[in-house]
N, C-alpha and C positions, 0 to 999 in steps of 0.2 A: 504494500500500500504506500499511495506517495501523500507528503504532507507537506504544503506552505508552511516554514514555519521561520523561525529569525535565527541567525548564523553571528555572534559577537565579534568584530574587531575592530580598529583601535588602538589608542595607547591605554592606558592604567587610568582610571578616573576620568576616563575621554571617550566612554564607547560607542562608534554606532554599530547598526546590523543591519547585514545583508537579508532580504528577505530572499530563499530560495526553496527548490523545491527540489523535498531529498527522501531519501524510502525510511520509513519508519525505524528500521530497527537500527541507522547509523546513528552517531552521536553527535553529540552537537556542533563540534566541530570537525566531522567526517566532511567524506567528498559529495560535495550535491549534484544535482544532475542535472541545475539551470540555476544560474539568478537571474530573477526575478523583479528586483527593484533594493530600494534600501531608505533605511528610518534612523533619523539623527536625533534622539528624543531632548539632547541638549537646544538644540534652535529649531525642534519640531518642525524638521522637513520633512517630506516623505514624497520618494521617486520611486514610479511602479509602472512596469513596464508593462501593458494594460494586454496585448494580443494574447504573449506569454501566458501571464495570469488566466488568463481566458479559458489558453489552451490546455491547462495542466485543469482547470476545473471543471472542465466538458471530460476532462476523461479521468475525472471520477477522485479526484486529488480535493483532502479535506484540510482547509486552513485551520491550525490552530487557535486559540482563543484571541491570543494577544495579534498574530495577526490579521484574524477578523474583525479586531474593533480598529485595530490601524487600515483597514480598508474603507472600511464602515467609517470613519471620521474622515477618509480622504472624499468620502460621495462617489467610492466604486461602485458600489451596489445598486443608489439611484438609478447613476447614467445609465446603468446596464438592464432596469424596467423598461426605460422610454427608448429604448433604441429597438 
């Protein structure tokens, strides 16, 4: 099973994450199998590469919590009713 989920790097007290999409039983910082976009919770950016996403969720890839509400706060899931 594959999962959206956030990947840490960074310096020490500086972290952002990659958000990508990797098979369940690797660890957190195993090897993924796409990124996907990426969340700087310091100056709350967030870049997400929106096809990608797409595509890994049409074929059955479940986001984890923290990156569903980071999707959900970006207005992915709106744009993606009305289109």
């Amino acid at each position: 099973m594959i999962k959206l989920r956030l990947k840490r790097c960074g310096k020490k007290q500086r972290a952002i994450y990659r958000i990508v999409a990797i098979d369940v039983r690797s660890r957190r910082e195993g090897r993924d199998l796409r990124r996907v976009g990426f969340y700087d919770p310091i100056n709350n950016q967030t870049y997400s590469n929106v096809p990608a996403i797409l595509y890994f969720l049409e074929k059955g890839a479940q986001p984890t919590g923290t990156v569903h509400d980071i999707l959900r706060n970006a207005e992915f899931f709106q744009e993606r009713i009305y289109n």
